[in-house]
N, C-alpha and C positions, 0 to 999 in steps of 0.2 A: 398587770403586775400582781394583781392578787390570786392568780391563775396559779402564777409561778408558784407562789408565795404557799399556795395551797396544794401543788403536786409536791414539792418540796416536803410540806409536812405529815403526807400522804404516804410518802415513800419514804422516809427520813430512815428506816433501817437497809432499804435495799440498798440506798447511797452510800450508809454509812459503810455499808458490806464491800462495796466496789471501789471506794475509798483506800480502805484498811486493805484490803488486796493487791489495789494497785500497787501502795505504799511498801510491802512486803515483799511483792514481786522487784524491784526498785531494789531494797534494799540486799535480797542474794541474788538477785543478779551483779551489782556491784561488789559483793564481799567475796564470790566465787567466779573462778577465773575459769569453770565448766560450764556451767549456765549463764556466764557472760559471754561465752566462747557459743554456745547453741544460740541463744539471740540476735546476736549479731550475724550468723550463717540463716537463719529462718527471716533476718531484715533483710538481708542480700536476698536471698530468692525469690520473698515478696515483690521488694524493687527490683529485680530481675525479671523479673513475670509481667513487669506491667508496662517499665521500658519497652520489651518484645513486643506487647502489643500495641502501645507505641508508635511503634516502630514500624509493626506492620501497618499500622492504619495509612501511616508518613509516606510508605511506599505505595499503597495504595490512591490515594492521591495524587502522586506523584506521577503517575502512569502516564498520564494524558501527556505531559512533560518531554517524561522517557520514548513514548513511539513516536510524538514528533522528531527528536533526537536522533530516533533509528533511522526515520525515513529519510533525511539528511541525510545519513551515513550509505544508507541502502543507495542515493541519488550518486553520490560520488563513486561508490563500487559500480553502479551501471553505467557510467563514463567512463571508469576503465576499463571498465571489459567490448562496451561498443567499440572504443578506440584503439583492441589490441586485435591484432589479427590471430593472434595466436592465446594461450591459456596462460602463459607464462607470463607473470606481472615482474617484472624486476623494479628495483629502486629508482631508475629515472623515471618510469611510466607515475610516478604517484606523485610528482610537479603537473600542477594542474596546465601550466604554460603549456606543459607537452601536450593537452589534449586538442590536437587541429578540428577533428570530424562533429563531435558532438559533444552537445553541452546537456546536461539532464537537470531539471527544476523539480521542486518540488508543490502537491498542492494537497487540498484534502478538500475532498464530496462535498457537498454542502444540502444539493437536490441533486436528484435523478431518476429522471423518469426513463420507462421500461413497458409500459402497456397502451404504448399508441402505435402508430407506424413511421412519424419521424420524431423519437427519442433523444432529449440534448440530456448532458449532465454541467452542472455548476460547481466549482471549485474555488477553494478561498485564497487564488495568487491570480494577479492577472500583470499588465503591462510595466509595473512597479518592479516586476522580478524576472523583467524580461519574455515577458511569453508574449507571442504573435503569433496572427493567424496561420494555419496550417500548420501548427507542430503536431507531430504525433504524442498523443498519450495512451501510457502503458501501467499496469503494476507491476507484485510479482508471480501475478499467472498468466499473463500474457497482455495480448493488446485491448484498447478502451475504446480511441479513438480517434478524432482529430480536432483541435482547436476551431471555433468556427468564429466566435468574437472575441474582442477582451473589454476589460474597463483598467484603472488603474489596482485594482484592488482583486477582482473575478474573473473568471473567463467561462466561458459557455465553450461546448464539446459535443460536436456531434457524433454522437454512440453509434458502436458497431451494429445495436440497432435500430440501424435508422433504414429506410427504405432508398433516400438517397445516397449513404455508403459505397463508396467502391475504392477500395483497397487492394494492392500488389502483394498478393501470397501465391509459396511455392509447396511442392512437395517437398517435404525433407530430407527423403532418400534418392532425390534427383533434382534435378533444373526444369523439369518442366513446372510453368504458370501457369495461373490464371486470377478472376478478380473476384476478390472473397465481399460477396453482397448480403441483402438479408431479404427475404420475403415478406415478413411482415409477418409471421404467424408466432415461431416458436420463440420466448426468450432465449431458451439455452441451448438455439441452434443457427447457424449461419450457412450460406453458401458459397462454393469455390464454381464460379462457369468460366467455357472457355478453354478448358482443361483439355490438350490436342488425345486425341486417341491412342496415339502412341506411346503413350504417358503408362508406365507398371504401376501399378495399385491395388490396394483392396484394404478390406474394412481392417479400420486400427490404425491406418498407417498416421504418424504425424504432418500436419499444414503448421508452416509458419510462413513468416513475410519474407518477400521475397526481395531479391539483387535488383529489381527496376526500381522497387522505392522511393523516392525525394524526401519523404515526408520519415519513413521509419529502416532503423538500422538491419538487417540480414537479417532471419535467423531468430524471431522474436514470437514465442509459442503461439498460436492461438487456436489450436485443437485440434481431434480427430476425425475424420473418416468413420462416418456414420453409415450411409446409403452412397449408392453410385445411380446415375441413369444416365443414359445416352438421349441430347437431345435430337429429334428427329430433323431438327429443320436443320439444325447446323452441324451436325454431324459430331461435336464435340461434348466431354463427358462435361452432367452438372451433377455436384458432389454436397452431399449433406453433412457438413459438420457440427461436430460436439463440442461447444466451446469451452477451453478450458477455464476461461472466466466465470465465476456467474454474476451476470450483469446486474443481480436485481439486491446484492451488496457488497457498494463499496466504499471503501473508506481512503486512506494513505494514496497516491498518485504520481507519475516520474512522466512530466511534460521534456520530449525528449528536441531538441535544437540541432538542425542538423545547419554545422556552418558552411558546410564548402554547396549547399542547395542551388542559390543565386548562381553563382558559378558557371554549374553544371547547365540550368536551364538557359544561361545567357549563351553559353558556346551551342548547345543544341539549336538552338534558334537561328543563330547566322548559319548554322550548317542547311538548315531546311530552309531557309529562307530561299525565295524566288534570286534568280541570277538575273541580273540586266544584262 
């Protein structure tokens, strides 16, 4: 108290000076309707200025919120577009009832690994939101993977690279297949073997997945046509691609449900089935 007591007396004309100004300022601001009129435009921009940033911070924060939000949103636009055969979205296709073929979930990274040779990634949805084994996941550059467990909460994903991979991709500018595996060496490269010789090609061309699929829709990027070689023993091309992914970060995820799957594999099965 005596601190005070003694800056106070210390300073007793600087006070008095800031005092008597304030008082002044105060009083023609109130007597004139100019300088009432500037103060109140210089309090406006002050608190305008500071709301803004504000403001900015609020959305800044907010973000994590907001790309949950999107990828939600991003999940239901790729259930309509798996489900239409064509580009044309009309107003019944956006009842969700209408979508028979595929369902898309949403997850987000948790881990992932990328520098061994069989590669899982962990996601933070698992059996609580419907995910089981064998769904395909995808983002929005192409394909990830496949579901290999779940929990009620996680699921684990065996990565494109994985050394036990093998996935149904085609060429894009035709029907010919093959199955897109990994070697084990490059992250940001995978392989298409298998690929008949009769097959037109050369470097650039785009690979996506292909019409044999169970697990993933048509037509779903996942790179280019790097190298070509012919292998000798089988006579068929094996192909180096560029994947459009890069494995090594990921975030946001669209674990994709393919419903009529069971189906398909129950009617295949009595068809191959031995005859008594």
């Amino acid at each position: 108290m005596q601190q005070i007591i003694n800056f106070i007396i210390k300073n007793s004309y600087r006070l008095l000076f800031l005092l008597l100004l304030g008082i002044s300022l105060t009083l023609t601001i109130k007597s004139h309707s100019y300088h009432r009129s500037e103060y109140v435009n210089s309090a406006n921009s002050i608190t305008g200025a500071v709301y803004k940033k504000v403001n900015e911070v609020n959305e800044y924060l907010s973000l994590k919120e907001k790309n949950k939000d999107l990828a939600s949103e991003n999940a239901l636009l790729k259930e309509l577009l798996f489900n239409k055969k064509d580009t044309l979205i009309t107003s019944k296709t956006l009842f969700r009832n209408d979508l028979n073929n595929y369902k898309v979930m949403v997850g987000k990274v948790v881990k992932n690994s990328f520098n061994v040779r069989e590669n899982y990634i962990t996601i933070n949805a698992g059996s609580d939101k419907g995910l089981k084994t064998d769904m395909g996941v995808i983002n929005d550059k192409g394909i990830v993977g496949i579901v290999e467990k779940t929990s009620a909460n996680y699921a684990t994903i065996q990565s494109v690279l994985n050394i036990k991979s093998k996935i149904n991709a085609k060429l894009k500018n035709s029907n010919h297949f093959g199955s897109l595996v990994w070697d084990g060496r490059n992250v940001g490269y995978a392989q298409l073997i298998d690929v008949p010789r009769l097959a037109s090609l050369r470097k650039g061309d785009s690979i996506v997945t292909g019409g044999n699929s169970d697990i993933f829709p048509e037509n779903i990027p996942i790179g280019k046509i790097d190298k070509i070689f012919i292998d000798r023993k089988t006579n068929y091309y094996t192909i180096n691609i560029r994947l459009f992914n890069d494995m090594t970060s990921l975030g946001y995820v669209y674990v994709i449900e393919n419903k009529k799957k069971k189906e398909k594999q129950q009617l295949e099965a009595i068809t191959t089935a031995p005859k008594k």
